[in-house]
DRENTITOR-477709 format. One record per residue (C-alpha): residue number from 1; z, x, y. Coordinates in Angstrom, 2 decimals. Layout:
<i = NUM; c3 = Z; c1 = X; c2 = Y>
...
***
This chain:
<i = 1; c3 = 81.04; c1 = 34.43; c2 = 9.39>
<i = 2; c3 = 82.53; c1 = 34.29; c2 = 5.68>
<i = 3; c3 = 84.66; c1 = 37.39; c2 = 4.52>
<i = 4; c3 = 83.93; c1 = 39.15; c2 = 1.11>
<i = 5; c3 = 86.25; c1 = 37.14; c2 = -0.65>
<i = 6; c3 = 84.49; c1 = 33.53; c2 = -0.11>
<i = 7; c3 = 81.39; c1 = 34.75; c2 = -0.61>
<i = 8; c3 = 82.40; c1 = 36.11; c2 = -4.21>
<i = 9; c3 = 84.20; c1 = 33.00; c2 = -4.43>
<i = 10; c3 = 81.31; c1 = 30.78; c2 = -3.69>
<i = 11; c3 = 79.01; c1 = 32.89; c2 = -6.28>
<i = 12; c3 = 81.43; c1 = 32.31; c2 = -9.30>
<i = 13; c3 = 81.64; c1 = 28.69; c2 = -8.47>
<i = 14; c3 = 77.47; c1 = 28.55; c2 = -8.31>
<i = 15; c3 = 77.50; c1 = 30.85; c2 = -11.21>
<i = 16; c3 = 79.62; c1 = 27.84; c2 = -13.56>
<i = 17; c3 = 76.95; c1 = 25.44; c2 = -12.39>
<i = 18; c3 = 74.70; c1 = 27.04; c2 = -13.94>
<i = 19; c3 = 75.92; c1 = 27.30; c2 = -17.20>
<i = 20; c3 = 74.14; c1 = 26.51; c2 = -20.33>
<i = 21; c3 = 74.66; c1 = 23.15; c2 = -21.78>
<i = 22; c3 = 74.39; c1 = 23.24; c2 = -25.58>
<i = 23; c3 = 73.35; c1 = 19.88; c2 = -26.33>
<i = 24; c3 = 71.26; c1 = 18.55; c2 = -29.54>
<i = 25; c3 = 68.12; c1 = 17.79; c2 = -29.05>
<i = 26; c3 = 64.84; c1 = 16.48; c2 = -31.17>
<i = 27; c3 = 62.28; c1 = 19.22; c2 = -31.29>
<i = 28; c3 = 58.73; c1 = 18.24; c2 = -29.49>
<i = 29; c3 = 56.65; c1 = 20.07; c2 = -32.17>
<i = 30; c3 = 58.58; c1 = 18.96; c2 = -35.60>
<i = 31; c3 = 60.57; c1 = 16.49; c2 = -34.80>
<i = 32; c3 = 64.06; c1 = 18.05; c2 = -36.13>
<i = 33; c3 = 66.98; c1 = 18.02; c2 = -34.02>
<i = 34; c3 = 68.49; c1 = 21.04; c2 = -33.35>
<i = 35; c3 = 71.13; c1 = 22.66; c2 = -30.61>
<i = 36; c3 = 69.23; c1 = 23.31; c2 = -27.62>
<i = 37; c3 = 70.43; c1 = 26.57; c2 = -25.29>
<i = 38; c3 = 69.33; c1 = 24.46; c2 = -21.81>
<i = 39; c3 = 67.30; c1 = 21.79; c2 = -20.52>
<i = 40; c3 = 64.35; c1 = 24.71; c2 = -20.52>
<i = 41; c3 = 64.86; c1 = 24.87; c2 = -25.13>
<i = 42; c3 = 62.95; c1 = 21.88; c2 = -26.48>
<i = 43; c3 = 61.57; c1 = 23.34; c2 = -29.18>
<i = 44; c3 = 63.38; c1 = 24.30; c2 = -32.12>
<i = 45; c3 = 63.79; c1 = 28.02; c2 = -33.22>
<i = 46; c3 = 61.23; c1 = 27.44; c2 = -36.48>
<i = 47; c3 = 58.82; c1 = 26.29; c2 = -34.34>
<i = 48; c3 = 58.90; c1 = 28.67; c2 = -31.62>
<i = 49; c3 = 59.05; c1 = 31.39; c2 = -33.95>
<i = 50; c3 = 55.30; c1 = 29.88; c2 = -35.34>
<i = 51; c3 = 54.13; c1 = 29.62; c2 = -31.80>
<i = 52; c3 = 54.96; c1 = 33.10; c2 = -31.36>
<i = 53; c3 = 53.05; c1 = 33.87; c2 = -35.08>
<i = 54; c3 = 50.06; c1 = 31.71; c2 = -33.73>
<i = 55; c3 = 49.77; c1 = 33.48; c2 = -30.70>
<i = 56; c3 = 50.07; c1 = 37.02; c2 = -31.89>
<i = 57; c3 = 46.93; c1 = 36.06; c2 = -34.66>
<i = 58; c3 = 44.87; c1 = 34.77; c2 = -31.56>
<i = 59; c3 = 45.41; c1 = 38.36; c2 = -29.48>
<i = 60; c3 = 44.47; c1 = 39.87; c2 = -32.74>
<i = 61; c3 = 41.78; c1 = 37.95; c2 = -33.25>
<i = 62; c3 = 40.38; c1 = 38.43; c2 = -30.04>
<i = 63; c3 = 40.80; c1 = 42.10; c2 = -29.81>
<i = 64; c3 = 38.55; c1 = 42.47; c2 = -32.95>
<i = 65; c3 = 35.78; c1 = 40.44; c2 = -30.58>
<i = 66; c3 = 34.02; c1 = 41.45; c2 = -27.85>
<i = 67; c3 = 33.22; c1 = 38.87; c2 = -25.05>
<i = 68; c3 = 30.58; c1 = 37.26; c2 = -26.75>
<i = 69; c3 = 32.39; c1 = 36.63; c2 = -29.45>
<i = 70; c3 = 30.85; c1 = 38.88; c2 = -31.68>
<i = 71; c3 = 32.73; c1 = 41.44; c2 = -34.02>
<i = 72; c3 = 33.18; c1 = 45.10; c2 = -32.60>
***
């Protein structure tokens, strides 16, 4: 059985592992290269901040129809 101490021990060292790797990637939507937070950021800030626009427009849009697709 493992005392307190390597147990905190062994969650710092897991914890550095996981660290973010800034690294400089090519955006999948633009093409740009920008600096990426992970291996989870391939899309550059720009462009994720357009998704974001897009989607928001398409709830709105779809609020203001019913399921038919008519206007309410």
């Amino acid at each position: 059985m493992k005392t307190i101490n390597e147990v905190s021990k062994m969650a710092r060292i897991v914890k550095r592992r996981r660290r973010k790797r800034r690294v400089r990637r090519e955006c999948l939507r633009c093409g740009r290269v920008f600096m990426s937070e992970g291996n989870f950021n391939r899309i550059c800030p720009s462009c994720r901040e357009a998704n974001a626009n897009i989607a928001m427009n398409a709830v709105e849009v779809s609020l203001d129809h019913d399921y038919y697709g008519f206007t309410k």
